[in-house]
C-alpha positions as CSV (number, residue, x, y, z in Angstrom):
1,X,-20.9,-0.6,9.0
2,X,-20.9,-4.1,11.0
3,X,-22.0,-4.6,14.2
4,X,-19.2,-6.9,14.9
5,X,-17.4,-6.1,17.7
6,X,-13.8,-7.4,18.2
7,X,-11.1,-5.7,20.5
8,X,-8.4,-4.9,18.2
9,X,-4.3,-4.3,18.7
10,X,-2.3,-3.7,15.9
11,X,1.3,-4.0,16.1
12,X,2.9,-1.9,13.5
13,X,5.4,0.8,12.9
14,X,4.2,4.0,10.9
15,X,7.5,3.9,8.5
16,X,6.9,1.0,7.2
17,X,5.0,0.3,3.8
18,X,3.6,-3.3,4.5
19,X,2.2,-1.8,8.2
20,X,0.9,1.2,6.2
21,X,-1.7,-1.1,4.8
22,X,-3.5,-2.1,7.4
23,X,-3.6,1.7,9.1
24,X,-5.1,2.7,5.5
25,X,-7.9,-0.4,6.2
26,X,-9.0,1.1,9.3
27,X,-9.0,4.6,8.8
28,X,-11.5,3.5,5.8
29,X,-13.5,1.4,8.3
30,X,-13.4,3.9,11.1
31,X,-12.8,1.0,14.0
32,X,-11.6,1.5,17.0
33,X,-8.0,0.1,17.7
34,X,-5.1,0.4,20.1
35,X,-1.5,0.6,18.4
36,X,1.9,-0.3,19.7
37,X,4.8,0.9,17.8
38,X,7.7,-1.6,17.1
39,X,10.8,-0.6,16.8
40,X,12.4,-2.1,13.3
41,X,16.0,-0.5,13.8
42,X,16.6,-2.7,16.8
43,X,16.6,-6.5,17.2
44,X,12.7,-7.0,18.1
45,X,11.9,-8.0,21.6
46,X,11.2,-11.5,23.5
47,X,7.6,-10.4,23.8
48,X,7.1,-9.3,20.3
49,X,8.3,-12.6,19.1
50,X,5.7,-14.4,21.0
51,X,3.2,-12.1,19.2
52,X,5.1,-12.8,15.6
53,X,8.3,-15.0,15.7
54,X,8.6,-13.5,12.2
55,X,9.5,-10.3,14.4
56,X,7.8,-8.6,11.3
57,X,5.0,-5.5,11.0
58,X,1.8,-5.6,10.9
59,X,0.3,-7.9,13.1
60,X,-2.8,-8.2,14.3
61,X,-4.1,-9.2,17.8
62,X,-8.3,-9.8,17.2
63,X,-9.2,-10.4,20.9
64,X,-6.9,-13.6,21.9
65,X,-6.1,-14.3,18.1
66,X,-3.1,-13.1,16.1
67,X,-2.8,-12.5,12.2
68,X,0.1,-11.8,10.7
69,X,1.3,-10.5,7.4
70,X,0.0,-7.1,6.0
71,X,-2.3,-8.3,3.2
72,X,-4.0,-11.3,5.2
73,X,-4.5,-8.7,8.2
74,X,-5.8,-6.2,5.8
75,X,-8.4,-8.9,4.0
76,X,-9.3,-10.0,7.7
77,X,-11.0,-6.1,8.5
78,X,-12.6,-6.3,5.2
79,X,-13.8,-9.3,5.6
80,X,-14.8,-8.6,9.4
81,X,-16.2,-5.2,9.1
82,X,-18.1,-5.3,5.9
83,X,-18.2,-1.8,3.6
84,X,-16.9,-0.1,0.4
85,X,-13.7,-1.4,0.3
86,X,-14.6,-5.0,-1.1
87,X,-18.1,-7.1,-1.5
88,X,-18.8,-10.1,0.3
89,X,-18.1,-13.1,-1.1
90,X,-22.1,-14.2,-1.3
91,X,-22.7,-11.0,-3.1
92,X,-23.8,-11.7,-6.7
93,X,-20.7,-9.5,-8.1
94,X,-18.6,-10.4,-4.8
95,X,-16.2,-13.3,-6.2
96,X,-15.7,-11.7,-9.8
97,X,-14.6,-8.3,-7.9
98,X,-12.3,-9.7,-5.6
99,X,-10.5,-11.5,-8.3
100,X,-10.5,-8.6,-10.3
101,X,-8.7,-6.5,-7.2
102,X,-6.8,-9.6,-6.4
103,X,-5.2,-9.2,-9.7
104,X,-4.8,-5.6,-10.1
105,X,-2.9,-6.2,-6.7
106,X,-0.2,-8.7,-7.8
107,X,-0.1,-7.0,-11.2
108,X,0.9,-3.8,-9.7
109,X,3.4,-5.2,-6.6
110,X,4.8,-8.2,-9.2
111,X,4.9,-6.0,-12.6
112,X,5.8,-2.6,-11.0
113,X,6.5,-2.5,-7.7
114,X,9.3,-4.8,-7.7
115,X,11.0,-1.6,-10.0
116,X,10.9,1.3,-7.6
117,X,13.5,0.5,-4.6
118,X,16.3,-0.8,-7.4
119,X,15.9,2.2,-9.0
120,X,16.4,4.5,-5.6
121,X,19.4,2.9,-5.1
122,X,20.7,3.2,-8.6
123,X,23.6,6.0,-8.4
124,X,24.1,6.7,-12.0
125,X,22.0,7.7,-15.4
126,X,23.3,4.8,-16.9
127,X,21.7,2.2,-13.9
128,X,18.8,4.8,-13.5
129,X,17.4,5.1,-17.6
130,X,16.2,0.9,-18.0
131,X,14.7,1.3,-14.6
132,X,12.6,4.0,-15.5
133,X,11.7,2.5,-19.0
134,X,11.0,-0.7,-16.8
135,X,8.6,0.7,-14.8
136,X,6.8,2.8,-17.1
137,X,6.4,0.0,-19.6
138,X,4.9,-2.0,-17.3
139,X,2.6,0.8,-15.9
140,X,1.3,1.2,-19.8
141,X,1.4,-2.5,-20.6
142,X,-0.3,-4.1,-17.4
143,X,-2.0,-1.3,-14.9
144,X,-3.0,1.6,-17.5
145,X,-5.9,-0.7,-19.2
146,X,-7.2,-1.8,-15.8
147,X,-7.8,1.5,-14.6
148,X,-10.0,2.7,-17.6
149,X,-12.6,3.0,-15.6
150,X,-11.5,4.4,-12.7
151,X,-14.0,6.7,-11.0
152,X,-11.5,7.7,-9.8
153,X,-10.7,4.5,-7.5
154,X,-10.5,1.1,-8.8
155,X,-13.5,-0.2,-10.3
156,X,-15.6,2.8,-11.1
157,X,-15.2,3.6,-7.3
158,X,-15.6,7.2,-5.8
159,X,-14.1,5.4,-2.0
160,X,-11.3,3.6,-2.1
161,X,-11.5,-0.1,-2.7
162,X,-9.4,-3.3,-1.8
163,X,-7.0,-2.3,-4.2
164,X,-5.9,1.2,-2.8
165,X,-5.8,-0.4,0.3
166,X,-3.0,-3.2,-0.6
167,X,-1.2,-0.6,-2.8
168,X,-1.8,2.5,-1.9
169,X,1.3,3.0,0.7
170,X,3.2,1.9,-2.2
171,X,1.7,4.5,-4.6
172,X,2.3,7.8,-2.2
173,X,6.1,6.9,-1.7
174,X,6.5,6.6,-5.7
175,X,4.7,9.8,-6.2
176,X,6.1,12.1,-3.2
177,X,9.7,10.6,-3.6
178,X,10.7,12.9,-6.0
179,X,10.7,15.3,-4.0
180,X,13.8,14.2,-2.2
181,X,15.6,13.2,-5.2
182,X,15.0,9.2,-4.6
183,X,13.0,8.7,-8.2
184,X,13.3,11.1,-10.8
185,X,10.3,13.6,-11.5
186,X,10.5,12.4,-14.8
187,X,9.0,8.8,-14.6
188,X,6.1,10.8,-13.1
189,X,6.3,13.2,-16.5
190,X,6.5,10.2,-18.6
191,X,3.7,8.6,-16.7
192,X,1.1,11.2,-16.5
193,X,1.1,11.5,-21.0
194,X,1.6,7.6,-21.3
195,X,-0.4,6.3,-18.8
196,X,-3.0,9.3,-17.9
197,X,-5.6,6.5,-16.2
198,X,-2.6,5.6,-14.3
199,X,-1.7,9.1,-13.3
200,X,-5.0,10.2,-12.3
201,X,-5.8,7.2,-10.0
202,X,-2.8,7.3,-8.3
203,X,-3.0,11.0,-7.4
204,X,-6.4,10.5,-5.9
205,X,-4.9,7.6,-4.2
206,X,-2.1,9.8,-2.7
207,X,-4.1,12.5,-1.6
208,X,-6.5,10.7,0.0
209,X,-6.8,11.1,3.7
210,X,-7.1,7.2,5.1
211,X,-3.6,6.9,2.6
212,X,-1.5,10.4,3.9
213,X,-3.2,10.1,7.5
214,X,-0.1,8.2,9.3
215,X,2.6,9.1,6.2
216,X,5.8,11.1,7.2
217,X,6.4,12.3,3.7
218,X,9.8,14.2,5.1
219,X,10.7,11.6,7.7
220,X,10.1,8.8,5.5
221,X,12.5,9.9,2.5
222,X,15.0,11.5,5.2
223,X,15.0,7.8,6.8
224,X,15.0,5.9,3.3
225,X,17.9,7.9,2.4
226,X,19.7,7.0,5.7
227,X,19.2,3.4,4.9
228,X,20.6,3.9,1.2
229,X,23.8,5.8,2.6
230,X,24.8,3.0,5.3
């Protein structure tokens, strides 16, 4: 661990995915931090718009310093407290990893990501079946090879990496979601024979602790349905 020492504030609200991020960072990096909840249902305050005039969750108070947005904020701790998650950049391996995580990342937010809340709000079979086919295409086409050698994180890892951190609270809502009826259990049938690399890393991924620690499975699908019905 480093022997940096920085006081440490994060501004975040436990419901949200982007926050989720960064709370998935520092339970992997085991650093003290204080927390102050924001509320997102309510127009954000005059104080928390001096902190981010973005009024947006996470951000990240590093003694008088603020960072903003949840994948800078989450780079910053790896970057600031060196570990597992990602190699410096001096290491000898250190650049060619990070581009390889920095594009698993976009792959997975840009190729399937993007899929998931259209299809919660589709209301028929008819909107819900290209949806589906949509995102498990793209799971087979772009993610499946790059998990090949998953062990089982990214990379051959056995601790989570980069890569879990900046999709793993993206990965837990698509697998526990069915659940509550907001993606069909069948994209994760279809998934788990077409994509079984796939499969497997993201079920480590969701039942890893520093990715379930601050999740509300109930109160998260309870609240995204809420927001689908108004």
């Amino acid at each position: 661990m480093a022997t940096v020492t920085l006081k440490l504030r994060l501004y975040t609200n436990h419901g949200c995915p982007w926050a989720h991020r960064a709370h998935i960072a520092l339970s992997e990096l085991n650093v003290p931090f204080e927390e102050e909840i924001i509320d997102l249902k309510v127009p954000r305050t005059a104080e928390y718009l001096q902190v981010n005039p973005r009024g947006l969750v996470p951000s990240l108070r590093v003694d008088d310093q603020i960072i903003t947005e949840s994948a800078v904020v989450s780079a910053f701790l790896a970057d600031a407290f060196p570990s597992h998650l990602v190699p410096a950049s001096s290491d000898p391996n250190g650049p060619l990893t990070r581009a390889r995580i920095a594009f698993f990342v976009d792959t997975y937010m840009s190729k399937v990501n993007g899929s998931l809340f259209p299809l919660i709000k589709a209301t028929t079979d008819e909107e819900r079946s290209p949806l589906i086919q949509k995102t498990v295409d793209a799971v087979v086409k772009e993610l499946e090879p790059l998990l090949a050698n998953a062990g089982p994180f990214f990379d051959g890892s056995d601790k989570l990496t980069l890569a879990e951190v900046l999709t793993g609270s993206f990965v837990i809502r698509l697998w526990t979601w069915p659940k509550y009826g907001l993606v069909p259990q069948s994209i994760i049938d279809e998934l788990s024979v077409k994509a079984p690399n796939f499969s497997r890393w993201a079920e480590a991924v969701a039942k890893h602790p520093s990715v379930n620690g601050i999740f509300d499975e109930e109160g998260t699908a309870r609240a995204t349905k809420q927001r689908l019905a108004k």
